[in-house]
C-alpha positions in Angstrom: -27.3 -7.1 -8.6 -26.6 -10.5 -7.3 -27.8 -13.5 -9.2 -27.4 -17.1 -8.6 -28.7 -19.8 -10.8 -28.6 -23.2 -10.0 -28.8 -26.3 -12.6 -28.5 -29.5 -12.9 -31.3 -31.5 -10.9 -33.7 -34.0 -12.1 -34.8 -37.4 -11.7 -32.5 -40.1 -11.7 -33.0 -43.8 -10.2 -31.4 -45.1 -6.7 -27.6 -45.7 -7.1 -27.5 -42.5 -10.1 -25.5 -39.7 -9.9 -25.8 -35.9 -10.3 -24.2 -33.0 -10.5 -25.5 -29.6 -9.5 -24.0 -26.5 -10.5 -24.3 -23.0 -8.7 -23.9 -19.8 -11.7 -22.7 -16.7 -9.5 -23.1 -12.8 -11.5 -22.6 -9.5 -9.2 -20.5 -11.1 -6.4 -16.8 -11.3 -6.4 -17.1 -15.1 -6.0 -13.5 -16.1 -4.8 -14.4 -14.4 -1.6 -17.4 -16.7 -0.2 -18.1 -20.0 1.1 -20.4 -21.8 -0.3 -23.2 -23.9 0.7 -25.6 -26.5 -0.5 -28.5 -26.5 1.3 -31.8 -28.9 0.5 -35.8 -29.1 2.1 -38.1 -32.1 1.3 -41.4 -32.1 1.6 -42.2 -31.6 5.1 -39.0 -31.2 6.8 -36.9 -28.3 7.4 -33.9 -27.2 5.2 -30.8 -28.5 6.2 -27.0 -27.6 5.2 -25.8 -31.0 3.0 -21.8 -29.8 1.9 -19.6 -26.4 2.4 -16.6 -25.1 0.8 -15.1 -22.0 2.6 -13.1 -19.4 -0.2 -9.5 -21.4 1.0 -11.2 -25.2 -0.2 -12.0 -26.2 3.4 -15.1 -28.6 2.7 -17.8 -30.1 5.5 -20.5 -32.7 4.8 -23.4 -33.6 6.5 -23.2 -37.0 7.9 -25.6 -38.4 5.7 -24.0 -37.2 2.6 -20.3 -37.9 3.3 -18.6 -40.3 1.1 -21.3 -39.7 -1.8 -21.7 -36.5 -2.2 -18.5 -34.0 -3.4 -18.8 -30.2 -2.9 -16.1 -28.1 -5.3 -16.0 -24.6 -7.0 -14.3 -23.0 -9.6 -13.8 -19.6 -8.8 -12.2 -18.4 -12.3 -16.2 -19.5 -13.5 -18.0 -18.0 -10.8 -19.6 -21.6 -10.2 -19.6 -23.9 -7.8 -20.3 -28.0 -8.0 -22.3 -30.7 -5.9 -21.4 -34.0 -7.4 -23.7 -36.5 -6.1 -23.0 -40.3 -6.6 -24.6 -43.2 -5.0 -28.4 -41.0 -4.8 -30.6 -42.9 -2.4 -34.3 -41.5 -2.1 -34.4 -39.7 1.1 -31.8 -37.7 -0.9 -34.8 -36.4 -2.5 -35.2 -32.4 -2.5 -35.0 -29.4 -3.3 -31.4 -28.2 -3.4 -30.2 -24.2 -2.7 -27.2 -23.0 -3.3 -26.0 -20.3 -1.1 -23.0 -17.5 -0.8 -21.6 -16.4 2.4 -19.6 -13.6 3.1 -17.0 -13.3 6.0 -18.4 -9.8 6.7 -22.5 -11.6 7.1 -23.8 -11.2 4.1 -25.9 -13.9 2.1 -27.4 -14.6 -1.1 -29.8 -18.0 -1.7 -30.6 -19.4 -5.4 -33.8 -20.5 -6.3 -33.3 -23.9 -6.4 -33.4 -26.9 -8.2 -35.3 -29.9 -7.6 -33.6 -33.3 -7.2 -35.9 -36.6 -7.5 -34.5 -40.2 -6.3 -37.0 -43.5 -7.6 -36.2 -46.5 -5.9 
């Protein structure tokens, strides 16, 4: 059974940082990309950062420069460190696994809250 278990949110002032982690169980982890993904209130989800199972990474424009995607495949885990948090940056964040043969698994997420 896949399981994915995201950590790390919370509420931190304008110009904080923080970073989120993404627990894998059940997948062979080395062999997906993964993605951040995040949804405030209102809007649709969007993809913030990638990291493909080589350590090719993509950013969303808005995050680029703040935000730093990694993973850590002998932990099953991978990492969005967030520096420089404004408060549109406020969210939920998912984590999500992507196989090269279509497959996909989403955490639950975890909320991120930006004060000004």
């Amino acid at each position: 059974q896949v399981r994915l278990v995201e950590s790390g949110g919370g509420l931190v002032q304008a110009g904080e940082s923080l970073r989120l982690s993404c627990a894998a169980s059940g997948v062979i982890f080395s062999r997906y990309t993964i993605q951040w993904h995040r949804q405030a209130p209102g809007k649709q989800r969007e993809l913030v950062a990638g990291i493909t199972n080589i350590g090719t990474t993509t950013y969303a424009d808005s995050v680029k420069d703040r935000f730093t995607i990694s993973r850590d495949d002998a932990e099953n885990t991978g990492y969005l460190q967030m520096n420089s948090l404004r408060p549109e940056d406020t969210a939920i964040y998912y984590c999500k696994l992507l196989h090269p043969r279509g497959s996909s698994y989403w955490g639950q997420g975890t909320q991120v809250t930006v004060s000004s």
